[in-house]
C-alpha positions in Angstrom: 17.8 -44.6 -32.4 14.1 -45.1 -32.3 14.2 -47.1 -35.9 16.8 -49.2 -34.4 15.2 -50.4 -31.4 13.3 -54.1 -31.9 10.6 -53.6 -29.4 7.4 -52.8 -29.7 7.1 -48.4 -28.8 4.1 -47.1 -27.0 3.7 -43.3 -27.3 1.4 -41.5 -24.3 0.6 -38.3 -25.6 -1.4 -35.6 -23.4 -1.0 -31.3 -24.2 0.5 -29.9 -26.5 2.8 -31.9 -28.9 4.5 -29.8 -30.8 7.5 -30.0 -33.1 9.8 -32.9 -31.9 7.3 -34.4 -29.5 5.1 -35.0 -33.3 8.5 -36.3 -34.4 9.2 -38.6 -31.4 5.7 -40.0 -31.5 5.3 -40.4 -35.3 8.5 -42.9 -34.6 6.6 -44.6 -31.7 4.8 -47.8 -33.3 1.3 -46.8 -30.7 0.1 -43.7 -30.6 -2.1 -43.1 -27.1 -3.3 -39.3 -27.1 -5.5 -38.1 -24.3 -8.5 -35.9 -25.7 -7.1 -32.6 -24.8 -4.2 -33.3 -26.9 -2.8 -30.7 -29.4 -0.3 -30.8 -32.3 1.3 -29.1 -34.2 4.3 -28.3 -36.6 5.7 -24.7 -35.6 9.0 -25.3 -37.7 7.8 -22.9 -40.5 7.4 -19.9 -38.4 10.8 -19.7 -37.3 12.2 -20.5 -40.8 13.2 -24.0 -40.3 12.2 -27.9 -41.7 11.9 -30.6 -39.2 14.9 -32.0 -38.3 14.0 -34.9 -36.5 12.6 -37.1 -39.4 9.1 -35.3 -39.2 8.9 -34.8 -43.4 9.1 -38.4 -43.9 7.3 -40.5 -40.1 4.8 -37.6 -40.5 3.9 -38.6 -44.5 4.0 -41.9 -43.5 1.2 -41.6 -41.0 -1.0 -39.1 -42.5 0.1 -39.0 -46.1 2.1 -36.8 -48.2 -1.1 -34.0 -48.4 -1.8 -33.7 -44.9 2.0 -33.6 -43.4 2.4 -30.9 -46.0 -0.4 -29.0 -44.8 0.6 -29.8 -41.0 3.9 -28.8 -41.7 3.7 -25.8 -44.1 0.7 -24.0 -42.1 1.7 -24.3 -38.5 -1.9 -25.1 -37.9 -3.2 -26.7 -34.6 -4.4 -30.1 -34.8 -6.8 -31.4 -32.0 -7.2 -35.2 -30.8 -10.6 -35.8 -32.2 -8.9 -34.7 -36.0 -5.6 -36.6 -35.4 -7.7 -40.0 -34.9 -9.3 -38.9 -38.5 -6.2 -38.2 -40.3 -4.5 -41.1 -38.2 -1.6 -39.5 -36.9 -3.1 -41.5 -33.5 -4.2 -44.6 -33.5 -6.1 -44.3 -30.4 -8.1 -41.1 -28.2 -9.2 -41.5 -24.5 -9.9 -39.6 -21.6 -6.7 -37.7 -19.8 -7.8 -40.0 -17.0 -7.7 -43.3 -18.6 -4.5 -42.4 -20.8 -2.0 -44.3 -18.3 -4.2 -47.4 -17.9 -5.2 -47.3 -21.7 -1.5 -47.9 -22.4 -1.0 -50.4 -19.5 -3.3 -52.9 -21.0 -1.4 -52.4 -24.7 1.6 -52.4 -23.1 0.5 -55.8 -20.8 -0.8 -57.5 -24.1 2.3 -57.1 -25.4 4.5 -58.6 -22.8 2.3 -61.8 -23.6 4.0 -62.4 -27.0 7.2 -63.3 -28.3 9.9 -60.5 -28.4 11.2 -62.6 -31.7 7.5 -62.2 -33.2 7.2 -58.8 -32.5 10.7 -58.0 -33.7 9.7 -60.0 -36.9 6.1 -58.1 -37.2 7.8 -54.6 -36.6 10.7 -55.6 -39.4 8.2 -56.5 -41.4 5.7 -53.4 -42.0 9.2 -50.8 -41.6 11.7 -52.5 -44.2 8.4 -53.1 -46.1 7.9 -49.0 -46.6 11.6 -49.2 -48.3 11.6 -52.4 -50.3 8.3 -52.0 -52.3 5.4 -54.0 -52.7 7.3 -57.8 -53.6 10.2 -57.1 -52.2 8.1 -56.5 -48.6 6.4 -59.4 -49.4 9.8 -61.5 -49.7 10.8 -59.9 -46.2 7.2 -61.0 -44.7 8.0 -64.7 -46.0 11.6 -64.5 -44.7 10.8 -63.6 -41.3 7.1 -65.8 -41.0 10.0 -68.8 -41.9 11.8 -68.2 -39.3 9.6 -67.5 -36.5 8.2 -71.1 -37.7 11.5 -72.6 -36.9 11.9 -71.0 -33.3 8.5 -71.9 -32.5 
C-alpha cells in the first residue's frame, strides 16, 4: 500500500519504534524522529523475520551490514545513532517534532503533485532497474513533466 501511494510520506516518529513502526517508517519517504526516539528490531527474539518489508526498506536505508546487525541482535538504537546510520533523515526536539513536519509538509504542498510523483518514481523504480536503466526512467519522467509544464 505504502509503495503504491504517489505522494510525498512524512513519518513523525517519537518513543519507542519498534518492529512494524521501523517497517512503516522505513516506507515513509521523511523520516522526523524526536530525540528521545528508540528503535529497534525485536523479531529475532520471538523467532520470527520481519514481515512487513523491514529486510529489504531497512537495507535500503542503512545498508545491508547495519539492517543485519539491527535485525539479528535486537539491539536498541537511539535518535542521535539513527541520524548517523541514516535510518532518519532528520532529529529534533519532542517539542518541535509537529511543527518540524508542518513546514516539510507546507513546502511540499507548494509543488506540483505531478513533479513529486515523477521525483518519488524516479529514485524507487531506480533501486529495481539499475544504474542506466534508472537513468532512462529519470529522462522519461523529466520529459514529461516538461510537457505539462
Amino acid at each position: 500500500l505504502f509503495l503504491s501511494i504517489q505522494k510525498p510520506l512524512i513519518a513523525k516518529l517519537h518513543g519507542y519504534v519498534i518492529g512494524s513502526g521501523v517497517e512503516i517508517a522505513a516506507l515513509c519517504d521523511i523520516r522526523i524522529a524526536a530525540d528521545s526516539s528508540i528503535f529497534r528490531m525485536p523479531e529475532v527474539a520471538l523467532g520470527m523475520i520481519p514481515a512487513a518489508g523491514g529486510t529489504q526498506t531497512l537495507r535500503n536505508l542503512v545498508g545491508p551490514d547495519r539492517a543485519l546487525e539491527m535485525i539479528m541482535t535486537n539491539r536498541l538504537v537511539d535518535a542521535r545513532e539513527a541520524i548517523k546510520i541514516r535510518l532518519v533523515d532528520r532529529v529534533v526536539s519532542r517539542e518541535m517534532l509537529d511543527s518540524s513536519a508542518e513546514v516539510i509538509a507546507g513546502g511540499l504542498t507548494k509543488i506540483k503533485p505531478e513533479l513529486l510523483a515523477s521525483i518519488k518514481s524516479s529514485v524507487m523504480r531506480g533501486l529495481d532497474l539499475g544504474l542506466e536503466r534508472g537513468i532512462q526512467h529519470e529522462k522519461r519522467n523529466s520529459y514529461h513533466i516538461a510537457k505539462i509544464n
